[in-house]
N, C-alpha and C positions, 0 to 999 in steps of 0.2 A: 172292088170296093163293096164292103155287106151294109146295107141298109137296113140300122135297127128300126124298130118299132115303139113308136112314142109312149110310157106308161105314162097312167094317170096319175097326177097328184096321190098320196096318200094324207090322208083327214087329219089331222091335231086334235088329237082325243082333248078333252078340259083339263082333266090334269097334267098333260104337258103345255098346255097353251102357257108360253112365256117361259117355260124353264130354258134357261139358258141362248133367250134371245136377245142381243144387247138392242136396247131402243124401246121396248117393250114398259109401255109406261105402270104399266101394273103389276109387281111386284109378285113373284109365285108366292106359295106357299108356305115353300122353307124359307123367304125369307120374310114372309110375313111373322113366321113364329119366332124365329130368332130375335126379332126384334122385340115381340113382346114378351120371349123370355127377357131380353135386355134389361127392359120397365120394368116385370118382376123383379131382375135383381136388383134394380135401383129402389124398387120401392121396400126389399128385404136389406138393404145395405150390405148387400153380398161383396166378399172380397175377391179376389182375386183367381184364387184359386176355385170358389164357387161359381166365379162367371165361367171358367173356363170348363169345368163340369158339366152346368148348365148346356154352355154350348154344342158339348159330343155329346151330350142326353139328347137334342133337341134332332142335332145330325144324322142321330144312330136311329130315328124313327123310321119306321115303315111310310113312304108314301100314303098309304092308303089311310093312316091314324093319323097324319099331320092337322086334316081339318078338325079334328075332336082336341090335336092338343091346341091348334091356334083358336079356340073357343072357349077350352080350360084357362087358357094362360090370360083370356082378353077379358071373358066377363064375371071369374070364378074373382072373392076377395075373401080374403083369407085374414083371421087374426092371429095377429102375429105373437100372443099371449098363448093362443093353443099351441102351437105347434113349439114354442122354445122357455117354456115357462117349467119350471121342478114342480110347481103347487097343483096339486089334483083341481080339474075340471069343480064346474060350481056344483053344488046338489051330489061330489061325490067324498065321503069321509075321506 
């Protein structure tokens, strides 16, 4: 009978803390974002096919970008006149 050798714990770097632990009262990253892409869509009245968009935009991130998008998507607000309007910007003929 061979007697292994006990290793030691390995550490949970921050960015995996909670990913994919059930029970974990705090919510990672991705799904912090998706949720606030959600709000965005609710607050763009996004259909269907934009949510779904959304969603593999948000999935397709790089770990290491998710905190810059979950801080785009939480405190960035946007007029919804810029971005889907035909009429030029104020101050431009």
């Amino acid at each position: 009978m061979a007697v292994m050798k006990k290793q030691a714990p390995q550490r949970t770097q921050a960015a995996q803390a909670g990913s994919g632990v059930r029970g974990n009262k705090a919510p990672n990253l991705l799904e912090q974002a998706l949720r606030a892409a959600g709000k965005r869509c609710d607050e763009f009245g996004d259909g269907p096919e934009a949510r779904e968009q959304m969603h593999a935009d948000v999935v397709a991130t790089p770990p290491e970008l998710l905190p810059d998008l979950l801080v785009a998507l939480t405190t960035a607000r946007f007029d919804r006149a810029l971005f889907f309007s035909n009429q030029p910007e104020k101050g431009n003929p």
